[in-house]
Steps between C-alpha positions, in 0.01 A plus 500: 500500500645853396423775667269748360560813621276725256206332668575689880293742611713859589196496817574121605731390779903471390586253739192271641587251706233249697548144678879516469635246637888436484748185643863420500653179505287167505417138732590545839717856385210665360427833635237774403621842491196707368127437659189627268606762454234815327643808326398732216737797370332762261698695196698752647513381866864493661485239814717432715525163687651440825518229764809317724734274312399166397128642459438441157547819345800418194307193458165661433697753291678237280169320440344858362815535274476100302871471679291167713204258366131599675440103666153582690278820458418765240776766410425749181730696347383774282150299480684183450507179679837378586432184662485219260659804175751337299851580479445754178247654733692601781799591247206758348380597802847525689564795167279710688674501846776710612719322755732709790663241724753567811727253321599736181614199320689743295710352195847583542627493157234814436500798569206711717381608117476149389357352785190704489486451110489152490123544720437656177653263253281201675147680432621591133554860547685674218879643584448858359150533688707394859848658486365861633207336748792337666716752558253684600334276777914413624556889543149534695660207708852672504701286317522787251883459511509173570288364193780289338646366815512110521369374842899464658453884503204536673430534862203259627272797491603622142414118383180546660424808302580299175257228637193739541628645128501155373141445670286796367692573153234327279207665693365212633114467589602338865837527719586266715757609749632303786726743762572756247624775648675255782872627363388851429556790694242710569525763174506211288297289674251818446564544126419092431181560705409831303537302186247237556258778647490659191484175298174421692391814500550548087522236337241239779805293569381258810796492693546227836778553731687305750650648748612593853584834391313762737616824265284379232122418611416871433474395097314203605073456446480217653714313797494088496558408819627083482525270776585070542385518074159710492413879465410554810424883452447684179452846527423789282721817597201737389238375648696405813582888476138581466391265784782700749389800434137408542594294860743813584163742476317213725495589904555125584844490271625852490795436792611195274869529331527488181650121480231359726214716260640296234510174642104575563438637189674223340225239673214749423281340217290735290153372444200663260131466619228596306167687615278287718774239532550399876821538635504331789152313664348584840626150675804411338778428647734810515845388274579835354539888586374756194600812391309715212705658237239581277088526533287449770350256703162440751540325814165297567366322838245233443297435883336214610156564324672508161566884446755683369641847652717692280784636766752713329638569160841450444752681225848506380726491797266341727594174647253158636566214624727517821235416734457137446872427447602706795237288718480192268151549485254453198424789334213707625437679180445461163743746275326552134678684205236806442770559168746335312735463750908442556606305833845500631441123711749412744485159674520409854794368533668826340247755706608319815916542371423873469298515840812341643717750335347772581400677833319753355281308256414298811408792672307615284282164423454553873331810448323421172350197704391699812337751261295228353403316809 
């Protein structure tokens, strides 16, 4: 099966991966190193993956690159299925990947120049179209006097340059990059960042980092967080941005720091409800605390007899829910979405992490419950 690239959608997910599965060894040796693991990355979207050593990380990032065979799960590539794609396949798909390892694997024999024009030479781009794009993506890198150096002559850092050069120089539709800015200093380290920001940004070049590299997660939208092979957290930086700034304007969260803020905003879930829909039942069991971002909601009490008594209306900013997980109680109201309305939901577990983080938040569930006694 060849890949048929003309047939993607420019809206579909790059990367779509679902039920992957992945195991080293086999009998009595066989280990599994990646757990069902879920993930979808959009045109355009730089992530950035990160997790302890030995988490699975390289391993999920050499099964998205065709450089290790899918065994168990789905992984697309462009809108095609690897697992099961013959060798003529991958080769077609692989065309359409740029690669940036923390090896360089630099050939000696060449120089910086003809390293980063044989990336070229492999996807069947002409000589005369290259010659200037590559000098001009070294000098951008600072290798500008350094372009026809042979890899003896380089310093570990300067190789690295070549490698991102090498990586990007046939404008590649996704980048793979494991620890690329490891050997860098912080100007270049900077520069190779600002290069795939704009590649995303111009061109819709899905970018997925790995890395332990704290200077770069400002060009990230989106943070993998990997743990004992699954995603354990995936989180979008602008809507985790959005969320902080919402909790921040909240009275229960507004004494948080900015690092716990995210950790809660990074368990938040955003839910839609439509008008009439019932958010949570008079009688259930209490399991989650609600904020509204957007519309408005009517709190309802149903008595013995059978009626109903509208209690309150509740808009953006307003908050439900703490009563019944505070007291594990069942809930003693009925909340109903008067309009189309967006939830922030956090779950017990979390609202009780943030309770026990925070004095103040407690404090003021205290008062918020006395009030409503």
């Amino acid at each position: 099966m060849v890949a048929t690239m003309n047939k993607f959608s420019k809206d579909a997910p790059v990367i779509e991966v679902d039920g992957l599965n992945h195991f080293f060894g086999s009998g009595d040796s066989k280990t599994q190193a990646l757990f069902d693991n879920k993930l979808k990355v959009r045109p355009g979207e730089i992530v950035i993956m990160t997790g302890p050593s030995g988490s699975g990380k390289t391993t999920l990032l050499t099964l998205i690159g065709t450089l290790r065979t899918v065994q168990s799960g789905s992984l697309k590539i462009l809108g095609e299925e690897l697992n099961g794609m013959s060798q003529a396949g991958l080769t077609a798909v692989r065309k359409k990947i740029g690669f940036i390892f923390q090896a360089h694997n630099l050939f000696g024999s060449l120089t910086a120049y003809q390293n980063v024009k044989m990336a070229t030479e492999l996807v069947g781009q002409k000589n005369k179209e290259v010659k200037p794009r590559i000098e001009q993506l070294l000098t951008r890198l600072g290798m500008g006097e350094r372009i026809h150096y042979k890899p003896k002559s380089l310093s570990g850092g300067q190789k690295q340059r070549v490698a991102v050069a090498r990586g990007l120089i046939h404008s590649p539709r996704i980048v793979l990059a494991d620890e690329p800015t490891a050997a860098l200093d912080e100007e270049s380290g900077r520069a190779a960042v600002t290069l795939l920001r704009e590649m995303a940004d111009r061109d819709g070049c899905t970018v997925l980092i790995v890395t332990h590299d704290n200077r770069i997660l400002d060009v990230a939208d989106r943070i993998i967080n990997m743990v004992a092979g699954r995603i354990k957290n995936d989180s979008d930086i602008h809507e985790t941005e959005k969320i902080c700034e919402f909790l921040q304007a909240t009275e229960f969260f507004s004494d948080l720091t900015p690092r716990t803020l995210a950790d809660v905003a990074n368990n938040i879930e955003a839910r839609v409800f439509e008008p009439g829909e019932a958010i949570v039942s008079q009688g259930d069991d209490g399991l989650e605390f609600f904020m509204i971002n957007e519309g408005s909601v009517t709190v309802e009490r149903t008595d013995v007899a059978g009626k109903t008594e509208t209690l309150k209306q509740l808009d953006k900013g307003s908050y439900f829910g703490e009563v019944a997980l505070i007291k594990n109680q069942p809930r003693n109201a009925s909340v109903i979405a008067k309009t189309k309305t967006t939830c922030y939901v956090l779950d017990r577990e979390e609202f009780r992490a943030v309770v026990d983080t925070s004095d103040s938040f407690e404090s003021e569930l205290r008062k918020a419950l006395f009030e409503r006694n």
